[in-house]
C-alpha positions in Angstrom: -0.5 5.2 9.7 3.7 6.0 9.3 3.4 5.3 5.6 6.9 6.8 4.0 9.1 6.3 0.8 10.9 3.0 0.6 14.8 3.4 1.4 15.3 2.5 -2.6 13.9 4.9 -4.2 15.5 8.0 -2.3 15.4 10.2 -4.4 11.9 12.2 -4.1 9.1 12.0 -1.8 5.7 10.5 -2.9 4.1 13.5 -2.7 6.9 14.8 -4.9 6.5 12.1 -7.0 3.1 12.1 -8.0 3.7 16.3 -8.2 5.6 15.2 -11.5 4.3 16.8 -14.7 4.2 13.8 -16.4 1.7 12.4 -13.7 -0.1 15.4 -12.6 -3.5 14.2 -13.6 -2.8 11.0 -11.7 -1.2 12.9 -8.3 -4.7 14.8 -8.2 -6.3 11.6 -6.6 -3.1 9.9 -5.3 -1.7 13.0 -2.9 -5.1 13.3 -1.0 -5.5 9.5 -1.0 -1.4 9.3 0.5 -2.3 11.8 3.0 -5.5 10.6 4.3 -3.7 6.9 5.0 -1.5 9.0 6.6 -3.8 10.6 9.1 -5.4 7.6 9.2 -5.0 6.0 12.8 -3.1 2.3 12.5 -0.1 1.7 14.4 1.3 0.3 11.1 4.6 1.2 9.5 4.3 1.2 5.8 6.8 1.6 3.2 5.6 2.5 -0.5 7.4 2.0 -3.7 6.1 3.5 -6.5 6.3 1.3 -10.5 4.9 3.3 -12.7 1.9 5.3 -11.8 1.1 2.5 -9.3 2.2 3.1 -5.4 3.1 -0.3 -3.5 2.6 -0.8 0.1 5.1 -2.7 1.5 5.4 -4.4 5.3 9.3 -3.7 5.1 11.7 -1.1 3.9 13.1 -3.0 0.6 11.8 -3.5 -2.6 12.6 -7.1 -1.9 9.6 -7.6 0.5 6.2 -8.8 -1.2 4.2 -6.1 -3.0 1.4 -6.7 -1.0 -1.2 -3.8 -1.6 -0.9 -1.9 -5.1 -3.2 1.0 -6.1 -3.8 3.8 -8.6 -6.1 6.5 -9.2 -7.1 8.8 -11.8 -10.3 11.2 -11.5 -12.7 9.5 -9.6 -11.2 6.0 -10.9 -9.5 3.5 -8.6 -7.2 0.5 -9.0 -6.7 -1.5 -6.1 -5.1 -4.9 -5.4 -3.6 -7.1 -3.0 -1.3 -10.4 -3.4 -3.9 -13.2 -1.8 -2.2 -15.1 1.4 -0.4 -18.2 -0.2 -3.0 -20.9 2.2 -5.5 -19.5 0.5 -4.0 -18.6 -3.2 -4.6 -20.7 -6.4 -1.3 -20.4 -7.5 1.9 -18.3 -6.2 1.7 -14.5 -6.5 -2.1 -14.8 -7.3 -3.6 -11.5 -6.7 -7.6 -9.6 -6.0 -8.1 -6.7 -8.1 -11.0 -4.1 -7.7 -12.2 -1.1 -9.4 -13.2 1.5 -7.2 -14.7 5.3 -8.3 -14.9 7.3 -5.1 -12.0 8.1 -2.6 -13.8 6.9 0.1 -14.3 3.6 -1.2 -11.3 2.9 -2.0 -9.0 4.5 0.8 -12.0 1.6 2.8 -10.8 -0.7 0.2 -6.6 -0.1 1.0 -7.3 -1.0 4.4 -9.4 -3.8 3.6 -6.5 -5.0 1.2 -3.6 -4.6 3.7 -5.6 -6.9 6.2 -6.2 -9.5 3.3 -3.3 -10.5 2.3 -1.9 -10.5 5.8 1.1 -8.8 5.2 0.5 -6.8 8.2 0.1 -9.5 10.7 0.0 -8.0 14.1 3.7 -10.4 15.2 5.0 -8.5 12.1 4.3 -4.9 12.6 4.8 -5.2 16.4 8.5 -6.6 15.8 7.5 -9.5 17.5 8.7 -13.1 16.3 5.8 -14.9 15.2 6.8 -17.9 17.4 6.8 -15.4 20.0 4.1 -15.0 22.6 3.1 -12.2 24.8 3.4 -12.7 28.7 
């Protein structure tokens, strides 16, 4: 997966970012967890934007797209959620939020949230117009 810093927040890395002092604890479980969606293999292109301690994944390179996967970790805790696809969604912006407390379950848990919420539809991360159709 092509997962890299979102164009607005240029000025560190992730992996810098989660280095941080301040964050160090936190970075112990979100650097492996970065690099193993990394060498995960998805033809995907994410962006992430970290708030907080949180990292967003993101379908396009701008804050201004939907935040649609969110995690954190610390020690063996995990935070994941994803925004729900609005035909399915209660209300607008209504979002799924799990706790998970092994790496493994939760990097299974990303993936599962990033097809979820449908904010890597196949049109989308192709660059193909959704009207579009394949000859």
């Amino acid at each position: 997966m092509k997962l890299v810093r979102c164009k607005d927040q240029p000025r560190e890395t992730l992996e810098q970012f989660y280095a941080d002092q301040e964050l160090a604890s936190i970075g112990l479980c979100m650097i492996p967890l970065i690099e193993r969606l990394r060498a995960h293999p998805d033809e995907r292109a994410v962006w992430g934007l970290t708030s907080h301690a949180h990292l967003v994944l993101l379908s396009a390179d701008t804050y201004k797209s939907p935040w649609y996967v969110r995690f954190c970790g610390m020690g063996k805790w995990y935070q994941i959620d994803y925004l729900m696809p609005e035909r399915l969604a209660p209300w607008p912006g209504a979002r799924v939020t799990a706790e998970a407390h092994s790496q493994d379950t939760a990097f299974q848990m990303i993936l599962q949230a990033m097809e979820l919420s449908e904010g890597w539809h196949p049109d989308t991360w192709l660059n193909i117009p959704a009207s579009s159709t394949v000859q």
